[in-house]
C-alpha positions in Angstrom: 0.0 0.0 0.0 1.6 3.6 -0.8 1.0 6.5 1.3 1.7 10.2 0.6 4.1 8.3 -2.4 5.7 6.1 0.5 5.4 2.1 1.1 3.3 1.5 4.2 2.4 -1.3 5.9 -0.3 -1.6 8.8 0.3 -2.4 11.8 -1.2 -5.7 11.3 1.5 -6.6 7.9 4.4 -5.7 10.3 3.4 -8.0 12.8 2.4 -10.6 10.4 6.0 -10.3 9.0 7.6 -10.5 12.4 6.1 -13.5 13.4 6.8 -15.2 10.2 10.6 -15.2 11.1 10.9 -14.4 15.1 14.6 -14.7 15.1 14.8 -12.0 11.8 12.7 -9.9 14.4 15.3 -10.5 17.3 18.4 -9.9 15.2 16.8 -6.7 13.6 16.1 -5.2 17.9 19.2 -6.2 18.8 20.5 -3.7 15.9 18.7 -1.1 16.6 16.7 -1.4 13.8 12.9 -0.4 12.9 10.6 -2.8 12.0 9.3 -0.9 9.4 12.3 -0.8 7.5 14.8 1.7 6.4 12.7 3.5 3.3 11.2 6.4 5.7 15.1 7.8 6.4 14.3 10.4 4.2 16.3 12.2 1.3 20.0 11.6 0.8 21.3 15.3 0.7 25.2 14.5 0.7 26.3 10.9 0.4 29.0 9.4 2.0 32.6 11.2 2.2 34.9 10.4 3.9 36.0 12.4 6.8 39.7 11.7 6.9 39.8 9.9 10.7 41.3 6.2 10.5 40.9 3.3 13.6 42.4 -0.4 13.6 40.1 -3.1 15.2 41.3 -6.6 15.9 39.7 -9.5 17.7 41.4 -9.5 21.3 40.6 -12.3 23.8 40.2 -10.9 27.0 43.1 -13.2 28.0 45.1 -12.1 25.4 48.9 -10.6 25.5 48.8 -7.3 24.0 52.9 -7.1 22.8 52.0 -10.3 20.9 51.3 -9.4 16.9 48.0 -9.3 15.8 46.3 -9.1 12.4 44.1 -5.5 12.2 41.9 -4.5 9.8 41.7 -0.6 9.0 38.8 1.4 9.6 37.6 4.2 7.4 34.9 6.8 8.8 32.6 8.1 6.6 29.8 10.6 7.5 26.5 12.1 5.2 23.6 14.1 5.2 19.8 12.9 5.7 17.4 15.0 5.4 14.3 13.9 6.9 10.6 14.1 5.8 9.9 17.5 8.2 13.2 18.7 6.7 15.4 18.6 9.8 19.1 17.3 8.5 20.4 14.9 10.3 24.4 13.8 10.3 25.3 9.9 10.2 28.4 8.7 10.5 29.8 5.0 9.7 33.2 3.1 10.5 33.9 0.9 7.2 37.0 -1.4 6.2 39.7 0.7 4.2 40.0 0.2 0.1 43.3 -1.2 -1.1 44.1 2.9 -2.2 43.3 4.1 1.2 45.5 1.9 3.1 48.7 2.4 0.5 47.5 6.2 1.4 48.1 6.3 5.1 51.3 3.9 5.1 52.8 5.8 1.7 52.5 9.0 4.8 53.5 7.2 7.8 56.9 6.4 6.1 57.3 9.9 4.9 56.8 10.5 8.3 59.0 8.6 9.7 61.7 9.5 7.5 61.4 13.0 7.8 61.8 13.1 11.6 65.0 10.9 11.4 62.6 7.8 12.8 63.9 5.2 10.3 66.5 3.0 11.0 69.3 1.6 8.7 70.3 -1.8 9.0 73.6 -0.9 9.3 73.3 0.6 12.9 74.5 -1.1 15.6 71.7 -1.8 17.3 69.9 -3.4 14.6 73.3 -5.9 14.2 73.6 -9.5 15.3 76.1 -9.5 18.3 79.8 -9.9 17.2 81.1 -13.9 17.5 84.3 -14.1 19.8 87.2 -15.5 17.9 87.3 -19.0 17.4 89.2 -20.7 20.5 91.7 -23.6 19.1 
């Protein structure tokens, strides 16, 4: 059934539909999420953009050591504009994995960064050397 040129289902539909699959209904509280859907958000005025703030996020064990390596996955935030149906504009903002470009980005300036304060090391320093081996005892 439309309304004003939007979907709508009745009470009753959404119900209906939520009894059909309990556990669909579950999941979607747990998230936070309406059971009428997403399609009364309203009107996309800017879409996402990056904002230029970057986060890791790992899976840690609460038991875990935290020196020991780790695989992390970077995090991109994006933000955009809805504008909802009584024309208020409201700001969302989402953490998504990085692109392949976006993570040769930040390391391509992290190294700059390290070599333009002096925080790169050369192999040939001696703390980066093996010990020296005593002489060989006949």
């Amino acid at each position: 059934m439309l309304r004003y040129g939007i979907p709508f289902e009745s009470l009753e539909e959404v119900k209906e539909r939520a009894m059909a699959n309990p556990l669909a209904l579950i999941t979607s509280l747990a998230n936070g999420k309406s059971l009428m859907g997403s399609e009364f958000k309203g009107v996309v005025k800017r879409d996402w953009v990056p904002t230029g703030r970057i986060d890791f996020a790992t899976k840690l064990d609460s038991n875990a050591e935290p020196d020991q390596p780790s695989e992390f996955k970077l995090l991109v935030e994006e933000r955009r504009i809805i504008e909802s149906v009584a024309g208020n504009e409201n700001l969302e903002i989402q953490w998504r994995p990085a692109t392949l470009k976006e993570a040769k980005f930040v390391t391509t300036h992290y190294h700059k960064y390290l070599s333009e304060n002096s925080l790169l090391r050369s192999p040939l320093e001696p703390e980066i050397l093996p010990p020296e081996r005593k002489g060989k005892s006949a």
